[in-house]
C-alpha positions in Angstrom: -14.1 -8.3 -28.7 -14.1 -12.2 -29.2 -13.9 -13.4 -32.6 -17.4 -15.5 -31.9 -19.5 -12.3 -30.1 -18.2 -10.2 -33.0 -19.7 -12.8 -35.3 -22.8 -13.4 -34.2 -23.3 -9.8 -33.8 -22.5 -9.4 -37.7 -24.9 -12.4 -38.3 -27.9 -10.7 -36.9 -26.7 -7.1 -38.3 -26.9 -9.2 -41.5 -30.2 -10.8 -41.1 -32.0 -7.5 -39.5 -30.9 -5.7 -42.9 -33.0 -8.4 -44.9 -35.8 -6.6 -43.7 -37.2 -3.7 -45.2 -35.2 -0.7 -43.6 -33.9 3.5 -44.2 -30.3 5.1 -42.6 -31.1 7.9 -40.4 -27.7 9.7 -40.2 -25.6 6.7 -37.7 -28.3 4.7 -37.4 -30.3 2.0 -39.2 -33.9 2.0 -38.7 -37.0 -0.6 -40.1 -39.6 1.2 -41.8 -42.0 -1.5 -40.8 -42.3 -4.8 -38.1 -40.0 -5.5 -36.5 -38.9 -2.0 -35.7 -35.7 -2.6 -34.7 -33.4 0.8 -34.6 -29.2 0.3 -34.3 -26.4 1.0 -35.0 -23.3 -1.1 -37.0 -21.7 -2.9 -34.6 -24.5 -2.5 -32.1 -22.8 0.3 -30.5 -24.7 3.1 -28.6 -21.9 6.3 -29.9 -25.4 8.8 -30.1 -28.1 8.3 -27.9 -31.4 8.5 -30.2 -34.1 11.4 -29.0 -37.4 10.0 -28.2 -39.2 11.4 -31.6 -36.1 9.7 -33.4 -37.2 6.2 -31.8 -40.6 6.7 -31.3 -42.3 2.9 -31.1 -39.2 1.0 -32.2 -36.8 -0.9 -30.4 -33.5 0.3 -29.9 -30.7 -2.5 -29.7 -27.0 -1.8 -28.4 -24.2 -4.0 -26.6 -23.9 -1.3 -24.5 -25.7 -0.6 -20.8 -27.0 3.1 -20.8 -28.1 5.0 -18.2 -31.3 6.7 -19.0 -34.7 7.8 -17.7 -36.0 8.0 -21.3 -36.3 4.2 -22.1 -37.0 1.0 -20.8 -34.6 -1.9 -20.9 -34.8 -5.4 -21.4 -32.0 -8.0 -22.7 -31.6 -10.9 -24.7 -28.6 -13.4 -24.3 -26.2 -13.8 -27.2 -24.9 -17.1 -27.3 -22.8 -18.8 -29.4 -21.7 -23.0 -29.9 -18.7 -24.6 -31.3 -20.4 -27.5 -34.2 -17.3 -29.3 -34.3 -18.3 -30.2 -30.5 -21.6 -31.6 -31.5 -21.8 -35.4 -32.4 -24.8 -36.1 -31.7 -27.9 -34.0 -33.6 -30.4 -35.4 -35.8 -32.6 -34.0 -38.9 -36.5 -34.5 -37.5 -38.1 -35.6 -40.2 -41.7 -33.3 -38.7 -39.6 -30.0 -39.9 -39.4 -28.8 -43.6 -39.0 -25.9 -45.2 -41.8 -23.4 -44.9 -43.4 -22.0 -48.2 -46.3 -20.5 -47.3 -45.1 -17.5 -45.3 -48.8 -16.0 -44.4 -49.4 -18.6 -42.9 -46.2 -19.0 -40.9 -46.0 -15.2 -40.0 -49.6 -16.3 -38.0 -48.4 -19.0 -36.4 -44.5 -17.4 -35.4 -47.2 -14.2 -34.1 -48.9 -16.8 -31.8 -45.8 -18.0 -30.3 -44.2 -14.4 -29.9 -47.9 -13.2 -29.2 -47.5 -10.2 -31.6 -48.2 -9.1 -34.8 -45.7 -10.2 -37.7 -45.9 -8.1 -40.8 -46.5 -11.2 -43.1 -45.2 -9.1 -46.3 -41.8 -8.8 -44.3 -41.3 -12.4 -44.2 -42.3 -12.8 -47.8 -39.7 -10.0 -48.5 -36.8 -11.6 -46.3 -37.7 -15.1 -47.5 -36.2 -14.0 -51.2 -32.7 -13.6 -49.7 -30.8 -16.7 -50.7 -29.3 -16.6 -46.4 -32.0 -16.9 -45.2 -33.8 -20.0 -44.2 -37.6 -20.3 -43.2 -38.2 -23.5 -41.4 -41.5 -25.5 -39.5 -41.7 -28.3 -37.5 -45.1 -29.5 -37.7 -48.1 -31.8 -36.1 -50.0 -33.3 -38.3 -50.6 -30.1 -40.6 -50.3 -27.8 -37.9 -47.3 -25.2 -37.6 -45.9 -26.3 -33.9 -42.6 -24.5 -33.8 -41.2 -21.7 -36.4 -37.1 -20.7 -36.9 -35.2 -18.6 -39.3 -32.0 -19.4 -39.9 -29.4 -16.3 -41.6 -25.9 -18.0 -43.0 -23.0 -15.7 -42.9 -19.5 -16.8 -43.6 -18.8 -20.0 -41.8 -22.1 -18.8 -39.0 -25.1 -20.2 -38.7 -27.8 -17.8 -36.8 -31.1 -18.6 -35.5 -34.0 -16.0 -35.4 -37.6 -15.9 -34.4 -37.9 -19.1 -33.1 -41.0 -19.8 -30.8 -43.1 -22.8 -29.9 -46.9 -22.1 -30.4 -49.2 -22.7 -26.3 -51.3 -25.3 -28.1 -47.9 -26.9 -28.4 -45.5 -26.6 -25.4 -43.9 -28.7 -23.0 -44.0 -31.3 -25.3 -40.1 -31.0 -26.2 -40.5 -29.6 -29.6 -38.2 -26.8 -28.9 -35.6 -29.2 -28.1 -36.9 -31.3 -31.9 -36.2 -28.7 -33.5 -32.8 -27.5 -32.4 -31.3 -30.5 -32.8 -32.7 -30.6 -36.2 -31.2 -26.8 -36.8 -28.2 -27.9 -35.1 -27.9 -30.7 -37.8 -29.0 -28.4 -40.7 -26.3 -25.9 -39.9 -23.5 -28.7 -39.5 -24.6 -29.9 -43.2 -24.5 -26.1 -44.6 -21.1 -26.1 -43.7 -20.8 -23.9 -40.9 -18.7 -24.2 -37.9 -20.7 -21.6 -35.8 -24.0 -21.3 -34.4 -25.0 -18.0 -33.3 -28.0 -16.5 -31.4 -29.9 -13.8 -28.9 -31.9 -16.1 -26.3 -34.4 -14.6 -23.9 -34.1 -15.7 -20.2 -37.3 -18.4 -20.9 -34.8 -19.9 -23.9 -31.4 -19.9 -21.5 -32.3 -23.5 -19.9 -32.5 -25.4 -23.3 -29.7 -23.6 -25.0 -27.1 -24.2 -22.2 -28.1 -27.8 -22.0 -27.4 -28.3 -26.1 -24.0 -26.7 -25.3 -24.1 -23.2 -26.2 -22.2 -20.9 -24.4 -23.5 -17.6 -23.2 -22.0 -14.2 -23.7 -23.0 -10.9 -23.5 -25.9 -9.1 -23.0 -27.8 -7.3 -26.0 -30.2 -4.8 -24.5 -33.4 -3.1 -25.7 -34.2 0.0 -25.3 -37.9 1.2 -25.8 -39.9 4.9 -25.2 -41.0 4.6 -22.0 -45.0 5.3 -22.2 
């Protein structure tokens, strides 16, 4: 496996064990939001029954035939910093502090529930970065950004309706793009969904392989 998929693969392995979570025999499992169910690696070496995954998500590199489970993909993608000269800090993102209030807004963009006492609990761990760019005093855009080793990766970002089309999005990855260059990393990971493809290609990240999603088909 490349050097970069197998890192940003360990960066979100990293960042997904911030969260509140138990070991069920191979696998890892949250106890709470967001529910995610894997295994190191991301590999798929024992397909979980359907009491096992219940109302979680199951994530694995690997495309499995099954009639038990819906799938779905993200997009992991990876960029080179040393190939960015151009990315500037936007002085309309900080770092977030009150994390009620950012789990809301980050739910409105995802449109879902996010367990606010996760992201208080995830916030404590010194990799992990909780970020807003705001309008006036209104949360437009939400990111977390987990550092491991010399990568930088990027999770729940989402621009709130009130607040698209605007090029926010684009605001605030150039600001990440800047923030991760100044952390010292020479890596920027992430797991884009096809509505995030368009912007990521065009700031020069590179796409890889799929990570699929496997949920209890109702």
């Amino acid at each position: 496996m490349k050097a970069l998929i197998s890192a940003n693969i360990a960066n979100l392995d990293s960042f997904l064990l911030t969260m509140p979570y138990n070991i069920e025999g191979d696998y890892v499992c949250h106890t709470r939001w967001p529910n995610k169910y894997w295994q190191a690696g991301f590999s798929a070496t024992a397909e979980p029954t359907l009491n096992q995954l219940g109302k979680k998500v199951w994530l694995s590199i690997d495309a499995i035939k099954t009639e038990q489970f819906t799938r779905s993909h993200l997009t992991l993608m990876n960029l080179k910093l040393e190939t960015i000269l151009t990315a500037n800090l936007s002085p309309r993102v900080a770092l977030e502090t009150d994390f009620t209030r950012w789990a809301f807004a980050c739910g409105l963009g995802f449109d879902y529930e996010i367990d606010a006492n996760v992201i208080k609990t995830l916030a404590k761990n010194v990799n992990n970065t909780l970020l807003s760019l705001k309008i006036g005093q209104d949360i437009a855009v939400t990111a977390i950004l987990h550092k491991t080793g010399d990568t930088m990766g990027l999770h729940q970002m989402t621009t709130l309706p009130a607040f698209r089309a605007q090029g926010l999005a684009k605001e605030m990855m150039q600001h990440l793009i800047a923030y991760a260059k100044q952390s010292g990393a020479h890596f920027f990971s992430l797991q884009a969904s096809q509505a995030g493809l368009p912007l990521y290609e065009k700031l020069g990240f590179e796409a890889e392989i799929p990570l699929y999603m496997y949920r209890k088909k109702d």
